[in-house]
N, C-alpha and C positions, 0 to 999 in steps of 0.2 A: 399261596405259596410264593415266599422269596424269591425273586430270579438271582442267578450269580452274575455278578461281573464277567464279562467274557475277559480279564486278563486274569481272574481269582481261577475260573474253570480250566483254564491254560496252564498256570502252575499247579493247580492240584493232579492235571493229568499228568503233566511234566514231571512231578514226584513221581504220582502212581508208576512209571514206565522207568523211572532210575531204580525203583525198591525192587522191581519185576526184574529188573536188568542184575541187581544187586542178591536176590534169592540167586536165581538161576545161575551166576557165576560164582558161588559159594557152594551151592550143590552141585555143579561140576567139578570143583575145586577137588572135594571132599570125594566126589566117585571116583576120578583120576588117581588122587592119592591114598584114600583110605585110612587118611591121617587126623581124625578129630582135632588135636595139640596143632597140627600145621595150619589147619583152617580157621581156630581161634587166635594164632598171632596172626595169621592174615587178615583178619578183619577185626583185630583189632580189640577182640572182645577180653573183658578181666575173669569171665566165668566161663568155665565151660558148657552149663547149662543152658547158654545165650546161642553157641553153638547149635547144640541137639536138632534147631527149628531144621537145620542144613544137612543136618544127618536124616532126620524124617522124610525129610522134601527127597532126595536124593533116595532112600529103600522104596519111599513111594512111586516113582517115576522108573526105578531102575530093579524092580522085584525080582522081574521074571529071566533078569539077566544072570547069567552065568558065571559066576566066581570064578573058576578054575579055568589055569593058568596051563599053556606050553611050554618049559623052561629051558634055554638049553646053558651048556656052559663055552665059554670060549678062549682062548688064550692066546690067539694072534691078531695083531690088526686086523688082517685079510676078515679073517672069522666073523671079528664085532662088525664090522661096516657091514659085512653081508648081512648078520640078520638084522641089525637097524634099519637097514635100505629094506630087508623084509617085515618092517611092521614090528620087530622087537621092542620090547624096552629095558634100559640098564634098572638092575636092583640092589648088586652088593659084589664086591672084590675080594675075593681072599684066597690069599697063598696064590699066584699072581693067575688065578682064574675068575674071570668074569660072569657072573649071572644076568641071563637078560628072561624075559619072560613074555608070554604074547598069549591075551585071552583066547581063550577055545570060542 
């Protein structure tokens, strides 16, 4: 058996642990947004099949999590600040009401 250079075993770990670094904030990316399209221009990819790995990674880690959402609507400062300061998140504006929404 080969022995490896101890500087060759140091960057192959050094990869190993950016690619590891590199899934997991791509499949965060993609559970936070739910955005396939956002996470292929985020990394950069020209196919969205290149994608999918992020999509996989992310239903496998996150299955047994809960989809549905608290929604509420808001129309004042006061309002929005309250539920963001409560764990809220912004989703979409119209007709000058605010939707924010907060996992169950």
């Amino acid at each position: 058996m080969k022995k490896l250079s101890r500087s060759g075993c140091k960057t192959a770990i050094a990869r190993n642990r950016l690619y590891t670094l590199w899934h997991w904030k791509a499949s965060m990316l993609y559970h936070e947004t739910k955005d396939p399209h956002y996470v292929k221009q985020f990394l950069g990819h020209k196919s969205l099949m290149s994608t999918e790995v992020y999509i996989n990674i992310e239903r496998a880690v996150f299955e047994s999590k809960n989809d549905s959402f608290t929604v509420k609507i808001a129309q004042t400062p006061e309002e929005i600040q309250q539920l963001l300061e409560t764990g809220f998140e912004y989703v979409l504006q119209k007709d000058n009401l605010i939707f924010l929404r907060e996992r169950k």
